[in-house]
KOLTI-336316 format. One record per residue: residue number from 0; x, y, z of N, C-alpha, C in turn; residue in one letter. Coordinates in steps of 0.2 Angstrom, whole numbers, plus 5000, padded with zeros to 4 digits. Atoms other than C-alpha are relative to their C-alpha. Example, Ala and Ser with C-alpha at 12.3 -4.5 7.8 and 13.67 -1.06 7.14 Angstrom:
residues 2
> n  nxx  nyy  nzz  caxx  cayy  cazz  cxx  cyy  czz  res
> 0  5004  4994  5000  5062  4978  5039  5004  5006  5000  A
> 1  4996  4994  4999  5068  4995  5036  4996  5005  5003  S
//
This chain:
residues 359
> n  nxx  nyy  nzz  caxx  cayy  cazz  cxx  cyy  czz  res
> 0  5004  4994  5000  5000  5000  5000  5004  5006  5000  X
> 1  4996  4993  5000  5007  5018  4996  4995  5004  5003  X
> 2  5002  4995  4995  5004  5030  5010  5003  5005  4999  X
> 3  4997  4994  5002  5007  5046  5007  5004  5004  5009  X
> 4  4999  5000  4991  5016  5055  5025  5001  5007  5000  X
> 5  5003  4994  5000  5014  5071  5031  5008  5001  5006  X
> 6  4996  4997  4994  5030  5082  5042  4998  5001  5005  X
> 7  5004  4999  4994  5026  5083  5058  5005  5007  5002  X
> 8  4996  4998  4995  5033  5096  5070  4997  5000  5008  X
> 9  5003  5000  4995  5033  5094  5087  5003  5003  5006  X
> 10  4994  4997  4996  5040  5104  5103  4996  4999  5008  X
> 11  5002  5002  4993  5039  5096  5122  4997  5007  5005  X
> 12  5003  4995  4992  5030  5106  5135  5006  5001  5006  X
> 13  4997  4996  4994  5038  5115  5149  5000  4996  5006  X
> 14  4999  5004  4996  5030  5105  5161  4999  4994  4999  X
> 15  4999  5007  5003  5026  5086  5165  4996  4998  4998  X
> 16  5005  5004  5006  5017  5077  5152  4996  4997  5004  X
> 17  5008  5003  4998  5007  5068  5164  4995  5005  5005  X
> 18  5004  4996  4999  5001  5083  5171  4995  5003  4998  X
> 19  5005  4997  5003  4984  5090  5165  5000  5006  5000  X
> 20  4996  4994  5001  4987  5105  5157  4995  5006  4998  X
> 21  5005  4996  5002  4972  5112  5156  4996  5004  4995  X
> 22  5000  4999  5007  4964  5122  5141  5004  5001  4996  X
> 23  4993  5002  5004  4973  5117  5126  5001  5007  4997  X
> 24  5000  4995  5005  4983  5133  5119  5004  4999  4994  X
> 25  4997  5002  5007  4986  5130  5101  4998  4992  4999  X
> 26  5002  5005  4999  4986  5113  5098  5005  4994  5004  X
> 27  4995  5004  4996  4992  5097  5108  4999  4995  5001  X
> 28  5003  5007  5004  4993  5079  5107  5005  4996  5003  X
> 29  4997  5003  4996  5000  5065  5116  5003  4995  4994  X
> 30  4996  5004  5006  5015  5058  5104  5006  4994  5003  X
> 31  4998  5004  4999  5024  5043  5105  5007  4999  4996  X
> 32  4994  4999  5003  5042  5043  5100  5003  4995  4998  X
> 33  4997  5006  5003  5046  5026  5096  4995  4994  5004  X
> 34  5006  5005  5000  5038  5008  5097  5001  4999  5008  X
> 35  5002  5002  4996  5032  5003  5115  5003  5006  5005  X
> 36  4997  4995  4997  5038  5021  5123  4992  5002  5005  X
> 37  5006  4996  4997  5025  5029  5135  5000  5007  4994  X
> 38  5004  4995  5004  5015  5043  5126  5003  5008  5004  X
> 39  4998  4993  4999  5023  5062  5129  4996  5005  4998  X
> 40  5004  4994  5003  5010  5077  5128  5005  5007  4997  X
> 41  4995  4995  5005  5018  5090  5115  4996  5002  4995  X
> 42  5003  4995  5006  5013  5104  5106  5002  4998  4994  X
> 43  4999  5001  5006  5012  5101  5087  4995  5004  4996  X
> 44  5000  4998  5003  5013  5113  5074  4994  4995  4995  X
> 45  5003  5003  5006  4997  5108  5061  5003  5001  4994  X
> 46  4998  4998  5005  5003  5119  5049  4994  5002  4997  X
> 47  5005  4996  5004  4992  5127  5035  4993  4995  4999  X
> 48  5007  5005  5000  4973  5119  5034  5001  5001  4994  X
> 49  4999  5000  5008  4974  5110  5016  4992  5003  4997  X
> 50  5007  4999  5004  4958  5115  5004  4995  4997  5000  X
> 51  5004  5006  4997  4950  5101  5007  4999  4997  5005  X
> 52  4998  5003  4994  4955  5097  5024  4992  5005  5006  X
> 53  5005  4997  4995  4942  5099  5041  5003  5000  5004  X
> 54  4995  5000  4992  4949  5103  5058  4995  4997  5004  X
> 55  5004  5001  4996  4941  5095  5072  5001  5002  5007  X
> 56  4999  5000  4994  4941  5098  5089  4998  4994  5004  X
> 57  5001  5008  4995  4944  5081  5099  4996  5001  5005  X
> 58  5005  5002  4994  4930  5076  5111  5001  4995  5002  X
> 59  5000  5009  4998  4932  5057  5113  5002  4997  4994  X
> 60  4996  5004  5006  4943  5046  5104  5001  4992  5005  X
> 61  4998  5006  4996  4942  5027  5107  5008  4998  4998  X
> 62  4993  5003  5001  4958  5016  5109  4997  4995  4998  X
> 63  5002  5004  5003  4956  5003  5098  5008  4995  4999  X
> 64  4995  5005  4999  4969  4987  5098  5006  5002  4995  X
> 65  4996  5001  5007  4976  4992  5080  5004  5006  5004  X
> 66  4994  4996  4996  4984  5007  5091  5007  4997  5005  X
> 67  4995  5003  4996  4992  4995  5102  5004  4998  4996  X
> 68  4996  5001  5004  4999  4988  5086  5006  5006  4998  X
> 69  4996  4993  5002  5005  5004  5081  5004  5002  5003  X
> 70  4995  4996  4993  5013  5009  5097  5003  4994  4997  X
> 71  4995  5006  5001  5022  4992  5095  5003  4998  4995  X
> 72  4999  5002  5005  5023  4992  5078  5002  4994  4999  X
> 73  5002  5006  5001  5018  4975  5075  4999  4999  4994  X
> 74  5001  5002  5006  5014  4974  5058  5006  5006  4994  X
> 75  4993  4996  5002  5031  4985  5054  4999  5005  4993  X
> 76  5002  4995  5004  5021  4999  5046  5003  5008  5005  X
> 77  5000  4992  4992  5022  5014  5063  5009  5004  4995  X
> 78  4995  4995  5000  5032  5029  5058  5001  5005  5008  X
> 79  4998  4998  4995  5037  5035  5074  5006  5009  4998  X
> 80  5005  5000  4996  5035  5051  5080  4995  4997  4997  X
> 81  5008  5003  5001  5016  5045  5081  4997  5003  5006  X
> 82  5005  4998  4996  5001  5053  5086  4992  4995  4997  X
> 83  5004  5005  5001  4989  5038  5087  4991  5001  5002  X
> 84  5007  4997  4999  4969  5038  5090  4998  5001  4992  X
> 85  5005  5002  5006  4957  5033  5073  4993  4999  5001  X
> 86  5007  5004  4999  4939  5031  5083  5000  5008  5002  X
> 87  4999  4993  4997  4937  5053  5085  4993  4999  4997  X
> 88  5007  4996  5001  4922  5061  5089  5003  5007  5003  X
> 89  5002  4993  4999  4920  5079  5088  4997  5007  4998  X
> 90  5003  4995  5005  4916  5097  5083  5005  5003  4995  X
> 91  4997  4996  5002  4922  5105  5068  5002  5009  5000  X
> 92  4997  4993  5000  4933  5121  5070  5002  5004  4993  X
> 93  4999  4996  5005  4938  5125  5053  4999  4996  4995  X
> 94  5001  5001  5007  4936  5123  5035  5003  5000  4995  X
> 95  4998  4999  5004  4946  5121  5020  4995  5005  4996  X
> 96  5005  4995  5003  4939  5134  5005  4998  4993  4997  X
> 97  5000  5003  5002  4937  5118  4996  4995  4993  5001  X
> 98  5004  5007  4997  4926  5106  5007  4993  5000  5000  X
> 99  5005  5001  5002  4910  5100  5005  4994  4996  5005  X
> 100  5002  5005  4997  4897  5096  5014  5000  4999  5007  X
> 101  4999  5001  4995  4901  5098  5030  5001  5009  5004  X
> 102  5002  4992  4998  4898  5114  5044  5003  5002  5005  X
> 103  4996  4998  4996  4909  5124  5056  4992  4997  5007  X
> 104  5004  5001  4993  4900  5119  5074  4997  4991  4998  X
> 105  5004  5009  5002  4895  5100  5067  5003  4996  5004  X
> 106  4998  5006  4997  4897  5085  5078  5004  4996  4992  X
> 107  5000  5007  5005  4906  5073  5067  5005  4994  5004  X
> 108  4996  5005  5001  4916  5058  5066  5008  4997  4997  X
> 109  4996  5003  5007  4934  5051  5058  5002  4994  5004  X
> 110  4996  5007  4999  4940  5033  5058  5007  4999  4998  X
> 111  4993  5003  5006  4955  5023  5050  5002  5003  4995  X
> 112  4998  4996  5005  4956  5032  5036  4998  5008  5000  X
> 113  5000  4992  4998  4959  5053  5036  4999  5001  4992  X
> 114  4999  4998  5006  4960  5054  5014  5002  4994  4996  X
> 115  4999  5005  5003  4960  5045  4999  5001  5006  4991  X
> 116  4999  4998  5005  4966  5051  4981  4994  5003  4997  X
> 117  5005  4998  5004  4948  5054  4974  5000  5000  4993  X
> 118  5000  5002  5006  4953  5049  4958  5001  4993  4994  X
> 119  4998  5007  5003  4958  5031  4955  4996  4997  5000  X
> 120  5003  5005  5002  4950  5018  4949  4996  4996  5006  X
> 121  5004  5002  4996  4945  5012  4966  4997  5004  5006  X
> 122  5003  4996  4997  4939  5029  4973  4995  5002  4995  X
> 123  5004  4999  5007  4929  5032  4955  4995  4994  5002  X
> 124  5007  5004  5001  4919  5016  4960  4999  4998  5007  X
> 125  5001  4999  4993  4916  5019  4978  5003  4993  5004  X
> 126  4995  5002  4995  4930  5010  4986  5006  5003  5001  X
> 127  4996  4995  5000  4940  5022  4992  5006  4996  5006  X
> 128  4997  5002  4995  4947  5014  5007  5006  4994  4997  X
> 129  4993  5006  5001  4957  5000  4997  5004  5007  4995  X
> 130  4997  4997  5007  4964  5016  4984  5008  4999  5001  X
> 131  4993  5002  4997  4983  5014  4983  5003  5008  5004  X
> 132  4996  4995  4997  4986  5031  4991  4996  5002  5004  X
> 133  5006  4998  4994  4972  5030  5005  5005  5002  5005  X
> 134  4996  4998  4993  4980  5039  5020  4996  4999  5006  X
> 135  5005  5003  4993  4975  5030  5037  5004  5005  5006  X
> 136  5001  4992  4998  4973  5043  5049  5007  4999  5006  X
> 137  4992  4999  4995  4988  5035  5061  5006  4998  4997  X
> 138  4993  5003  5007  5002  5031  5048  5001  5006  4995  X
> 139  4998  4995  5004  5010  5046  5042  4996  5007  5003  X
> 140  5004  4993  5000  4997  5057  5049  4996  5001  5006  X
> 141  5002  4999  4994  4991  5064  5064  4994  4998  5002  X
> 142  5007  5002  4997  4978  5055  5074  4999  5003  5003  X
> 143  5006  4997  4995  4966  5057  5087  5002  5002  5008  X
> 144  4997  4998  4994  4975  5057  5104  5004  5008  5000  X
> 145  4998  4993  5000  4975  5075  5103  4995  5005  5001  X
> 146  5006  4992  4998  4966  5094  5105  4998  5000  4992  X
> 147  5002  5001  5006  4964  5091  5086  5001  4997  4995  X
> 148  4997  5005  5006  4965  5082  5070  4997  5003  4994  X
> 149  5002  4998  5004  4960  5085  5054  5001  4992  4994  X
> 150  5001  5005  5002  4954  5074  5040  4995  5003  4993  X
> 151  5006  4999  5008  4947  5075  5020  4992  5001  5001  X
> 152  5006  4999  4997  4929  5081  5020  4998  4992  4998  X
> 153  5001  5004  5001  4925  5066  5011  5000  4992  5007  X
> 154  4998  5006  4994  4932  5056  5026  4997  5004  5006  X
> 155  5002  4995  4994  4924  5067  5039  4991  4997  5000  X
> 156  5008  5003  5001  4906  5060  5044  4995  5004  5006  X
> 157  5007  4997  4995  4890  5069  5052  4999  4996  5005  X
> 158  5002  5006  4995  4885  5060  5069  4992  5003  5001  X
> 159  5008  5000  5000  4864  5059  5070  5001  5003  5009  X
> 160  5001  4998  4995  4859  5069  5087  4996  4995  5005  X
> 161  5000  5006  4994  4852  5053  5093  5003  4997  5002  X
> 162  4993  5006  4997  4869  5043  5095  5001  5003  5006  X
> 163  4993  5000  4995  4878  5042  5111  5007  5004  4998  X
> 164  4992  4998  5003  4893  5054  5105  5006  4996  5005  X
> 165  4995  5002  4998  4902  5050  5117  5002  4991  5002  X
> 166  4998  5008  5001  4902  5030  5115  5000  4997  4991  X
> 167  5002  5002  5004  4900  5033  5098  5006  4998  4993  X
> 168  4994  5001  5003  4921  5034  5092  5000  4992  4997  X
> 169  4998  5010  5003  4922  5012  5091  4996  4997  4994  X
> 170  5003  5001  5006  4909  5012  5078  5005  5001  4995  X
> 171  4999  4997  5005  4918  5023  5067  5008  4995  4998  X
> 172  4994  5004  5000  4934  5009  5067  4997  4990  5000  X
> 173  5002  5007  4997  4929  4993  5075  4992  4998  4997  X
> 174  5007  5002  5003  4910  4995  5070  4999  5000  4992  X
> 175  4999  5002  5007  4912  4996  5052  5004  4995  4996  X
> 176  4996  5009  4998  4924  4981  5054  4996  4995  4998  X
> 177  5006  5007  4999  4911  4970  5056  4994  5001  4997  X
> 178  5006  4995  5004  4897  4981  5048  5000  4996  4993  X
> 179  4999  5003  5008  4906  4977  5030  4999  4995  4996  X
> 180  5001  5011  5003  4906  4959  5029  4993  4998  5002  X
> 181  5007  5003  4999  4889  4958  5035  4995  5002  4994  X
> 182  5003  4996  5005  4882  4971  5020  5002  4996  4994  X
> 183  4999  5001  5005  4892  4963  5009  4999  4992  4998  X
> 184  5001  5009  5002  4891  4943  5011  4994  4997  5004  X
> 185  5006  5002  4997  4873  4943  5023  4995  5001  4998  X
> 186  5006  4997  5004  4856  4945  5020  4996  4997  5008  X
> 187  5005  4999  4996  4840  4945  5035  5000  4993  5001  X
> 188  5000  5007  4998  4840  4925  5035  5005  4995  4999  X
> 189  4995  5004  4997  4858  4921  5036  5002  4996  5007  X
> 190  4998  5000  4993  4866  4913  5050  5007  4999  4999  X
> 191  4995  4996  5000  4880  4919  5052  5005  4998  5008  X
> 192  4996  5000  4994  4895  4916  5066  5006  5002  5001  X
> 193  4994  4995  4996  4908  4927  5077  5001  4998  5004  X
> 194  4994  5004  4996  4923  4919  5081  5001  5007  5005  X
> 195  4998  4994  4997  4927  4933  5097  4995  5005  5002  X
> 196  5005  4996  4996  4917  4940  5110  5004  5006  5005  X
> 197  4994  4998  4997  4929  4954  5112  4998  5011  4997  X
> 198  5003  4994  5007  4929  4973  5102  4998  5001  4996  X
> 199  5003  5001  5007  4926  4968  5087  4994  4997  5001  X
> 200  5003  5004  4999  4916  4954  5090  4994  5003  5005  X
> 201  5008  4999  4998  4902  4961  5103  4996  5002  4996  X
> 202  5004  4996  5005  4898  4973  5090  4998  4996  4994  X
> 203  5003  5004  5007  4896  4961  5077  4993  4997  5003  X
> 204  5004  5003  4997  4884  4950  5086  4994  5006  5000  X
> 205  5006  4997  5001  4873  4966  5088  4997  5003  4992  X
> 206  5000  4996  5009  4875  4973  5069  4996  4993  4999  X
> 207  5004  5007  5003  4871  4954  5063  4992  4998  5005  X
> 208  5007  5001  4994  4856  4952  5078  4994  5007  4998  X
> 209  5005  4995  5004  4849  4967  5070  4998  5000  4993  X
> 210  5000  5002  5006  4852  4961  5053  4994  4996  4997  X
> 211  5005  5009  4999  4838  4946  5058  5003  4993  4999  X
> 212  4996  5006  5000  4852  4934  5056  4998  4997  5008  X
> 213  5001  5006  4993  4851  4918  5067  5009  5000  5000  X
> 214  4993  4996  4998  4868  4923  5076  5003  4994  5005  X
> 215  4996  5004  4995  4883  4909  5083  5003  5004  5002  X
> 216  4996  4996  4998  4894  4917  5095  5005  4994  5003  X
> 217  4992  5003  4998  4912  4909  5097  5004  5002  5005  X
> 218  4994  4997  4997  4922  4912  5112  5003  4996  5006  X
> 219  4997  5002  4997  4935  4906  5123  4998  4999  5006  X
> 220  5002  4998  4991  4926  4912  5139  4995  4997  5001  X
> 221  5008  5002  5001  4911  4904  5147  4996  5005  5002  X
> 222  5003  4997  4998  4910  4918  5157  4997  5007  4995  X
> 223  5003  4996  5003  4904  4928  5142  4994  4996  4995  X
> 224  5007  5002  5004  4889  4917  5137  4995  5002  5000  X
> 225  5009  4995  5000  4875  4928  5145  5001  5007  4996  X
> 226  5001  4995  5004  4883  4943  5138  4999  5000  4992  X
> 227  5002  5000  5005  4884  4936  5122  4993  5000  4997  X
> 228  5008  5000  5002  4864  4932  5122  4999  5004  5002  X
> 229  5002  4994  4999  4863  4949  5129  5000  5005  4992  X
> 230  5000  4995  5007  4870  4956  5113  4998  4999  4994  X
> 231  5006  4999  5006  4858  4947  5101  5003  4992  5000  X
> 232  5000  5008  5002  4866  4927  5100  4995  4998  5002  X
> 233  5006  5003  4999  4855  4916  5096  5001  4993  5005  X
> 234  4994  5008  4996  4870  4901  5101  5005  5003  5002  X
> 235  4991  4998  5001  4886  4902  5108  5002  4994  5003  X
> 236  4995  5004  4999  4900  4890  5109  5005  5002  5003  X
> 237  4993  4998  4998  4917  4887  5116  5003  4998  4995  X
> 238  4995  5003  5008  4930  4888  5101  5005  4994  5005  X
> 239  4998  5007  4999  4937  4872  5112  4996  4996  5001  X
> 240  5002  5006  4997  4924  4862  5115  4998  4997  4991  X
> 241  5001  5003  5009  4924  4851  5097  4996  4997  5000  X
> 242  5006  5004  4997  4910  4841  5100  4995  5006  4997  X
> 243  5004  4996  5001  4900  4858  5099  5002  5003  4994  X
> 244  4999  4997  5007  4908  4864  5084  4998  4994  4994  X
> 245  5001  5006  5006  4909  4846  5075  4992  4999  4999  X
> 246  5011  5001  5002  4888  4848  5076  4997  5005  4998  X
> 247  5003  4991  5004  4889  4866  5068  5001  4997  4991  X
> 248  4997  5001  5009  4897  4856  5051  4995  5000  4998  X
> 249  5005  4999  5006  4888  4863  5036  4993  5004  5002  X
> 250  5005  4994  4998  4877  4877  5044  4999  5006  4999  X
> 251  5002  4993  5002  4882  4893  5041  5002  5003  4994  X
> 252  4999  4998  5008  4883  4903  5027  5005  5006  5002  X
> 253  4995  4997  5002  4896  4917  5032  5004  4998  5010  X
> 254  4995  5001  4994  4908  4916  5048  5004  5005  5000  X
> 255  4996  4994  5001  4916  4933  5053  5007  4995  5007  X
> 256  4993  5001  4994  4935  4929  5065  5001  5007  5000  X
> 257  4997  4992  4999  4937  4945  5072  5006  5000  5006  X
> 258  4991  5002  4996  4955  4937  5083  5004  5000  4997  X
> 259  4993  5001  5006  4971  4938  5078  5004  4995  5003  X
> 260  4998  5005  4996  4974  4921  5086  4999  4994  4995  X
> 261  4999  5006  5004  4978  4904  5077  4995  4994  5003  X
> 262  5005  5004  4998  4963  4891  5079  4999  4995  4997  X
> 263  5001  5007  5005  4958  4876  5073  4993  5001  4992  X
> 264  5003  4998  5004  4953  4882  5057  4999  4995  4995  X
> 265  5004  5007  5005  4950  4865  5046  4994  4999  5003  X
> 266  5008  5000  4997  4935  4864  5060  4997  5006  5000  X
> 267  5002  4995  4998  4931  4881  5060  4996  5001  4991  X
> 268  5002  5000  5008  4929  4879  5039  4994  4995  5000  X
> 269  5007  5006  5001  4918  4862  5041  4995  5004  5003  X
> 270  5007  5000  4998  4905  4873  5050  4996  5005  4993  X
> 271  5003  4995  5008  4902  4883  5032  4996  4995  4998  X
> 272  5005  5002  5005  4887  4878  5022  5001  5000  4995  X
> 273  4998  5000  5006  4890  4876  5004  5000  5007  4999  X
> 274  4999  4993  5003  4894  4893  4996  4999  5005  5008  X
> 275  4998  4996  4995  4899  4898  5014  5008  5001  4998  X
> 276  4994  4995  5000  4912  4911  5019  5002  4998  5007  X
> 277  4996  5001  4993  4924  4911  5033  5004  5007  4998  X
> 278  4998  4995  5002  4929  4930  5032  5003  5005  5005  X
> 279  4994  4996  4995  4943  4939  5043  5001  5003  5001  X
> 280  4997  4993  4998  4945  4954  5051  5003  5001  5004  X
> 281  4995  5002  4995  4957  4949  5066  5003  5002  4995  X
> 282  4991  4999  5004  4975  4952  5060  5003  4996  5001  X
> 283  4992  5006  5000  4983  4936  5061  5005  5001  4998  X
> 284  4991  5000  5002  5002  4936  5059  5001  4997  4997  X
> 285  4999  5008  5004  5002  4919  5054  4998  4998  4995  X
> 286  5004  5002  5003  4999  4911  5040  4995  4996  5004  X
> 287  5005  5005  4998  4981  4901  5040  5000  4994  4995  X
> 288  5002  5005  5002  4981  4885  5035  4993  4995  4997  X
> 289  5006  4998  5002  4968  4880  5024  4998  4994  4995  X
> 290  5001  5004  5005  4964  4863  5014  4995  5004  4993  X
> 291  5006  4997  5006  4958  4868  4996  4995  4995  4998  X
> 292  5003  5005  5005  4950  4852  4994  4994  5002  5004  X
> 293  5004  4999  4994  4938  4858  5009  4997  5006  4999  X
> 294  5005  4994  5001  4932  4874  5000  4999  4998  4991  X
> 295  5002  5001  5005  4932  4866  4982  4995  4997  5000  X
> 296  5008  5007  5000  4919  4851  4986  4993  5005  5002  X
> 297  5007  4998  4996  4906  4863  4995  5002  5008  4996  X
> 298  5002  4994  5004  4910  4880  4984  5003  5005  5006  X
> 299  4997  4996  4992  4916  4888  5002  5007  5006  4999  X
> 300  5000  4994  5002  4925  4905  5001  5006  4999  5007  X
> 301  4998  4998  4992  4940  4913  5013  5000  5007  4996  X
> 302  4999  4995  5002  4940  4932  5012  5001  5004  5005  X
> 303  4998  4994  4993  4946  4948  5023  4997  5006  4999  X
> 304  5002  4994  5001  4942  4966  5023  5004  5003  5004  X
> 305  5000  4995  4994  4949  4981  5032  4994  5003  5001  X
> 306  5008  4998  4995  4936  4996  5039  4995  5000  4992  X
> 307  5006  5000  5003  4924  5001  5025  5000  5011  4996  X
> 308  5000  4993  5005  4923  5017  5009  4994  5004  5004  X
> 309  5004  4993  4994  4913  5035  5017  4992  4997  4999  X
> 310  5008  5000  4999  4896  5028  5011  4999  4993  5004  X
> 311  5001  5005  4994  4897  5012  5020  5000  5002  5005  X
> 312  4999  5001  4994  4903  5018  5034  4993  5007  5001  X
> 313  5006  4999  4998  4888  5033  5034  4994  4995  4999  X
> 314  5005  5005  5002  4877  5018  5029  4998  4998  5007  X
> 315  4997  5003  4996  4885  5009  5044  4997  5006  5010  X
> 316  5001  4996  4995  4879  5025  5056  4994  5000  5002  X
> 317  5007  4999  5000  4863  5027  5050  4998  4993  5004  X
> 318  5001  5007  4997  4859  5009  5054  5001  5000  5008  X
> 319  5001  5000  4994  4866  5011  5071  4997  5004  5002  X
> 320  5007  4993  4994  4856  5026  5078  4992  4996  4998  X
> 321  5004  5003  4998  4842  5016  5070  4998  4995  5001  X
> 322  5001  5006  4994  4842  5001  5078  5003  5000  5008  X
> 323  4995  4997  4993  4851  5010  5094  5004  4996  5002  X
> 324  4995  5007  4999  4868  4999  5092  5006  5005  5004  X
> 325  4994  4999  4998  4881  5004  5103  5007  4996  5003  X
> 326  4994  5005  4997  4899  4998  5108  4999  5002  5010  X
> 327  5001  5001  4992  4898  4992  5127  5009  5002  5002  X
> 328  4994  4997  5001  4914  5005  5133  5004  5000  5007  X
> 329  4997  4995  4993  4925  5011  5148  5002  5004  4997  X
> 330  4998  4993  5000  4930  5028  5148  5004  5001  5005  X
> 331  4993  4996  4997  4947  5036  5152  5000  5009  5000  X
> 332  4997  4994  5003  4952  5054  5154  5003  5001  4994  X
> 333  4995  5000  5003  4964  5056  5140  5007  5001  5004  X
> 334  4995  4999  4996  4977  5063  5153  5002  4992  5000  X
> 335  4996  5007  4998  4978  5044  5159  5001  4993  4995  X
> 336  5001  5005  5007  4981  5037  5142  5004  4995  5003  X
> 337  4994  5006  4998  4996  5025  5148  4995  4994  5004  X
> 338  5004  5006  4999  4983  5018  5158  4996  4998  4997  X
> 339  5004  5000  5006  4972  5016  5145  5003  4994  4999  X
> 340  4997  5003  5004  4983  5007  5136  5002  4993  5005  X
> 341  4999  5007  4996  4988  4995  5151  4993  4996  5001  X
> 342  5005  5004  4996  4970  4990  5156  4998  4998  4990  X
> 343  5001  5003  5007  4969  4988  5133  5004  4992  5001  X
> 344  4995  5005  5002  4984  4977  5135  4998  4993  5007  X
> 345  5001  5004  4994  4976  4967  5150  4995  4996  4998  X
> 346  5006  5006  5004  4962  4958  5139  4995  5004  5004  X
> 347  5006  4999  4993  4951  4965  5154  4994  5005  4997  X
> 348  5003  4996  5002  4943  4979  5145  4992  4998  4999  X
> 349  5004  5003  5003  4925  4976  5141  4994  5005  4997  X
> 350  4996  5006  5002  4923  4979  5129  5005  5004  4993  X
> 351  4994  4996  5002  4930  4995  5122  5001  5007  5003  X
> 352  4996  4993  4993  4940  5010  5131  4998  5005  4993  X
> 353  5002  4994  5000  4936  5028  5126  5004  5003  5004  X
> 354  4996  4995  4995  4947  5043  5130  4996  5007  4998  X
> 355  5003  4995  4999  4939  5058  5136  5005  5007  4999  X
> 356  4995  4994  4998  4947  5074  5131  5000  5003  5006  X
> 357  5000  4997  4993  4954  5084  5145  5006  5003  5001  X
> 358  4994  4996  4999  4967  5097  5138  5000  5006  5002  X
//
């Protein structure tokens, strides 16, 4: 993928960085100077608002795992410095002359992606998000962990005055995650099953439970079987207990894995239906292992996606305000993002963190 990067500048504060610094003057952003480094608040030059570009004023930005990646650069993308944060909610402060569509004082939204070429062949037919110069909002470019961010109008999304703003960051990341593959390979009398009762995963189970899918819920824990029939399963399984999967063979028609963990995926495939999917949004490292004679005889499918092109994901909004879908969250200051990031890093979370600005 070619990512275009943007200079940063950045100059330390006076005092100490875990100190609350009260109303932010100019701008200020908690940046990350190398992989697995604690986060340091420091002023950072924006620079001239492009044509097209929106400035936002940060309200709540969730932390989403792919940030833990990033700080650690585990998928050995991270440009370091980094100002991380993809899940923002906020008010627009400024306007390029250029932008469209969108209004100084508007609640909006950015995700994973901050801009996209707008004229290649995969933004001319509404996929913007695979374009090969799509700019993801924390790779090269200033994310959300800050007093502001800025991001293509195009990439800039209204939030309905019904949502929850301030639970309503993990959708625009995580919830269109699991959104896309549900639009794109489900329909109201699929049944459908998610591997991961986790951030990804909660949200699926209610996107798909509102879908009208008849809904499996996979997961390690038992003690997340009532929340799962909380959030819309119909079933739920332990992806250990084989017995319970070997009596799923040939049932469902798509199977989302929202873990980046290695499982026993020849059983995990036997539970597809003929012209079933097994389709992956976790980030496994590892290759997956995957007989082809085992998706040739039954027509059966493996396929991935990232988040989701600007009208999916307002698609993806609309649909949540009206079915009233939210991510079930905990909330942080942003002051105490380190901790954030330990109780991310502790599995314990349930079932996604939100950072409260508070500069």
């Amino acid at each position: 993928m070619s990512v275009s990067t943007t200079t940063m500048s950045y100059s330390p504060l006076a005092e100490p960085a875990r100190k609350n610094p009260g109303k932010a003057a100019g701008s200020l952003a908690w940046v990350a100077r190398g992989p697995g480094q604690p986060l340091v608040l420091e002023r950072v030059d924006l620079g001239p608002l492009g044509a097209e570009e929106v400035e936002v004023a940060v309200e709540h930005c969730g932390l989403c795992h792919s940030d833990l990646s990033m700080l650690n650069n585990d998928w050995g993308i991270s440009q370091f410095p980094t100002i991380l944060g993809h899940e923002v909610v906020g008010t627009v402060t400024a306007l390029g002359p250029n932008t469209k569509g969108i209004a100084v004082g508007q609640r909006v939204g950015i995700g994973w992606d901050a801009g996209s070429c707008m004229h290649c062949r995969q933004c001319m037919s509404g996929n913007h998000h695979v374009c090969p110069e799509v700019q993801p909002t924390i790779v090269g470019h200033r994310g959300g962990f800050a007093s502001h961010v800025r991001a293509h109008w195009a990439w800039v999304f209204p939030l309905p005055d019904q949502m929850n703003l301030a639970d309503a960051g993990p959708l625009l990341c995580g919830g269109i995650t699991v959104f896309s593959p549900l639009v794109m390979h489900a329909g109201p009398t699929s049944r459908v099953g998610i591997i991961g009762i986790g951030g990804l995963g909660h949200m699926a189970v209610k996107f798909a439970a509102a879908f009208g899918c008849d809904v499996t819920a996979f997961t390690s824990s038992h003690d997340k079987f009532d929340e799962a029939k909380r959030f819309g399963a119909n079933h739920v399984v332990t992806t250990g207990d084989v017995a319970a999967i070997k009596g799923l063979a040939g049932s469902l028609d798509l199977l989302i894995d929202t873990v980046n963990a290695q499982l026993d995926w020849a059983s995990l495939v036997n539970t597809l239906a003929p012209n079933g999917r097994l389709h992956l949004v976790g980030a496994v490292l590892d290759p997956i292992p995957v007989s082809a004679f085992s998706l040739i005889m039954q027509q059966r499918a493996v396929s991935g996606s990232p988040s989701g092109p600007p009208e999916m994901i307002r698609r993806m909004i609309d649909f949540a305000a009206l079915h009233g879908i939210a991510p079930q969250t905990e909330h942080f200051p942003m002051s105490k993002i380190d901790q954030a990031f330990d109780r991310l890093k502790s599995g314990k979370a349930r079932y996604r963190v939100v950072l409260d600005a508070d500069f």
